[in-house]
C-alpha positions, 0 to 999 in steps of 0.5 A, a space after each residue: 614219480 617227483 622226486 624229494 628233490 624237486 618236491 621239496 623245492 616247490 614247497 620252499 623248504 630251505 636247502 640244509 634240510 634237503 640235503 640232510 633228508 637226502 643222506 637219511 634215505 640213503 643211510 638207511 637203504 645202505 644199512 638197511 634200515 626198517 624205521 627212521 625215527 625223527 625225536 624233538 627234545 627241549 636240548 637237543 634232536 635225535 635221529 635214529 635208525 632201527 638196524 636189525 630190530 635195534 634202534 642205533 643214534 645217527 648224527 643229527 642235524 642242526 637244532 634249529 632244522 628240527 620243525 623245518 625237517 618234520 614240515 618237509 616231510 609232512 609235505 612229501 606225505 601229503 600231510 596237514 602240516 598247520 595240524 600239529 595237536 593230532 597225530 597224523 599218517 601217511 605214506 610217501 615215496 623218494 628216489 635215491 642214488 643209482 635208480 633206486 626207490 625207498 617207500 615210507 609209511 609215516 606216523 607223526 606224533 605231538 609230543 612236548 617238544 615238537 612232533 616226533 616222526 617215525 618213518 617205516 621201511 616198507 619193503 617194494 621187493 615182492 620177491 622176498 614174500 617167499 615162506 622161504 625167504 622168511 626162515 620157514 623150515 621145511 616142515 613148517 611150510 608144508 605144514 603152512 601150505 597144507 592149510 593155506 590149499 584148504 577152501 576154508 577155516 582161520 590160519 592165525 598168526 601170533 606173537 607180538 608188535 614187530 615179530 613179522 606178523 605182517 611180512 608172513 600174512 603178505 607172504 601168504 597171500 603172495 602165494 594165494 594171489 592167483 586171477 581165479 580167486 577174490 582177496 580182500 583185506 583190511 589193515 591199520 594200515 596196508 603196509 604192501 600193496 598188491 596187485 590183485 589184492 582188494 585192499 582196505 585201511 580202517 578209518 576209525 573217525 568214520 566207523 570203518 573199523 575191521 567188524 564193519 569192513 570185514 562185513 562189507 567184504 562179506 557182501 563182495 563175494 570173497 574167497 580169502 579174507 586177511 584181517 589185519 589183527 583181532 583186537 575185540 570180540 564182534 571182530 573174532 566173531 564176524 572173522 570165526 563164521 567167515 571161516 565157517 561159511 566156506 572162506 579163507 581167513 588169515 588173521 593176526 593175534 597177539 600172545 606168547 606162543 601158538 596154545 596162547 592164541 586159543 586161550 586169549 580168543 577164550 577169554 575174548 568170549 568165542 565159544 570153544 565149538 566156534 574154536 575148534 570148528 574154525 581154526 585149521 593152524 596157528 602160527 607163532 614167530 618171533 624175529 631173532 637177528 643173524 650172526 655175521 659169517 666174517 666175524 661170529 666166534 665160537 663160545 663157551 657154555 656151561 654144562 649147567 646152562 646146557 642141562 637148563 637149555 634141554 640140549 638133548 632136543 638138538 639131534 636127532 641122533 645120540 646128543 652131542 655137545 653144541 657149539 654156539 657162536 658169540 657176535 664180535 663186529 666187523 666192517 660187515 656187519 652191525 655190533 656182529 650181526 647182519 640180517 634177521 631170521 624167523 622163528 616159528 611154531 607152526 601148529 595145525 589145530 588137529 581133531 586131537 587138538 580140537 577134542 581138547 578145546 572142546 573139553 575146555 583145556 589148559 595152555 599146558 594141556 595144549 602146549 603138551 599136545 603139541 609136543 606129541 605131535 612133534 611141534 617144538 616151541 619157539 625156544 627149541 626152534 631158536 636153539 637149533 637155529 644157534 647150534 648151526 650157528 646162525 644166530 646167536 643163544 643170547 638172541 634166542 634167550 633174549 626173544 623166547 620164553 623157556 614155556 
């Protein structure tokens, strides 16, 4: 692979730019950093990393390098860079210190004052596509392995932008990808690229979208089909009979929790026997981040916030008071966080679930039904990730609704 230096050079970019783009990666594999964000605005240039979840202001460079820096890498993505009316995507790859090497997916966006430039880490690790890996607990990865060994039906995944939807798909099929077993898949975009994995990216301009691709995968002998996300009613369609005729389908959703998704693919228009024929799981999760081991303290809470919490759910055994852990910040870590951590509700749709569906239940009704069968919501889930002290309450306040 050329590396950014040499690349840049052949596009005759000055060297300031060079040399500041060079720092930005390495910052960003040193801190470990999930997007670059590049923002043009009348007075000034900003550039920020998202640490963790949280977007934290890096020094900028010189105002007068900001349409130099989105030019270059414009180059190095293999974007038009005389196109500055429409927003553009690519992808590119750069070399940095001691061997290492940093894929980026890129999204330019015009905006008054100059093109703003988002940079996505994406991961080459495929080590880390483990279930485990990810923050799954024991019952819910042999809850999540029980459907994923099924020879058909829908295994969903919800929750909203930035929860790690795409990270526990890919994990999944990391799993799935054996020689003996055709995988297709359609995103916008493929983040990971993996080997084995027939992977597609819809093209909307031409008609490529995930009804059509999906379709078309239909016609090239599949056995697991991963649909990016269902964002219309033909896609959940095409998606629900897939499962029904004897494929494996992972797909995407956006709601609030797992009962959520069967009530949003309701009102999308799927007939509550395509719903309860179809879906073997549904998976919601959220990403809370990890308290730093050197410098977490213990906190005081109240018994009030404790009665509102439902702290009886944190043992199995008598209750007993929990004792939670507050972020201080230390040089190991971010404003005393280091890393993130999943939070799942992994619910299979069982026949008492699917008797309910097809009485046209509520959420509540679900959400209850659930609870007999010793599923915990996302909120009792994050609450006994702080009683150990892994991360903190107010992240979990902060990314779980008490429902």
């Amino acid at each position: 692979m050329v590396s950014p230096q040499s690349t840049l050079s052949s596009a005759a970019v000055d060297t300031p730019v060079v040399l500041y783009l060079q720092q930005i990666w390495q910052l960003a594999a040193q801190l470990k950093a999930s997007d670059i964000h590049f923002e043009p605005f009348e007075n000034f240039y900003r550039v920020r990393l998202r640490i963790d979840g949280v977007l934290q202001e890096t020094p900028p460079p010189p105002f007068e390098l900001k349409d130099q820096i989105a030019s270059c890498i414009k180059v190095l993505s293999r974007l038009d860079i005389a196109e500055k009316r429409l927003p553009q995507d690519g992808r590119m790859n750069v070399d940095l210190e001691n061997m290492q090497r940093m894929s980026l997916r890129v999204s330019t966006l015009p905006t008054l004052f100059g093109e703003k430039l988002v940079l996505r880490v994406v991961s080459t690790d495929h080590s880390l596509l483990q279930l485990a890996h990810l923050g799954y607990g024991e019952s819910d990865q042999n809850r999540l392995i029980e459907a994923l060994e099924k020879t058909h039906g829908m295994i969903l995944v919800t929750g909203p932008t930035g929860s790690g939807k795409s990270q526990s798909l890919y994990a999944c099929l990391n799993l799935l990808n054996r020689p003996e077993v055709n995988i297709a898949t359609v995103e916008d975009p493929s983040e990971i690229h993996l080997a084995g994995v027939n992977q597609l990216n819809v093209k909307e301009k031409i008609g490529l979208n995930f009804a059509s691709a999906l379709r078309a995968f239909l016609r090239q002998d599949p056995d697991i089909l991963m649909v990016g996300e269902i964002r219309d009613s033909e896609t959940a369609d095409i998606a629900m009979k897939a499962s029904q005729t004897g494929h494996l389908v992972l797909t995407t959703l956006h709601t609030q929790d797992a009962p959520s998704a069967l009530i949003r693919l309701r009102n999308m228009g799927i007939a509550n026997y395509n719903l309860a024929s179809s879906l073997s799981l549904i998976s919601a999760q959220r990403l809370v981040r990890r308290l730093c081991v050197h410098c977490k303290k213990p906190m005081a809470v109240s018994d009030n916030l404790l009665k509102d919490l439902g702290w009886s759910y944190f043992t199995d055994s008598a209750p007993r008071r929990p004792n939670f852990f507050a972020a201080v910040g230390c040089s190991h870590c971010h404003q005393g966080y280091r890393g993130r951590l999943g939070l799942f509700q992994v619910m299979p749709v069982t026949h008492a679930m699917q008797d309910l569906v097809l009485q046209n239940s509520s959420r509540h009704a679900l959400a209850d039904q659930a609870q007999k069968e010793g599923i915990t919501t996302l909120r009792q889930t994050g609450l006994r990730q702080a009683f150990m002290g892994i991360t903190s309450l107010s992240e979990v306040l902060a990314h779980t609704d008490n429902t």
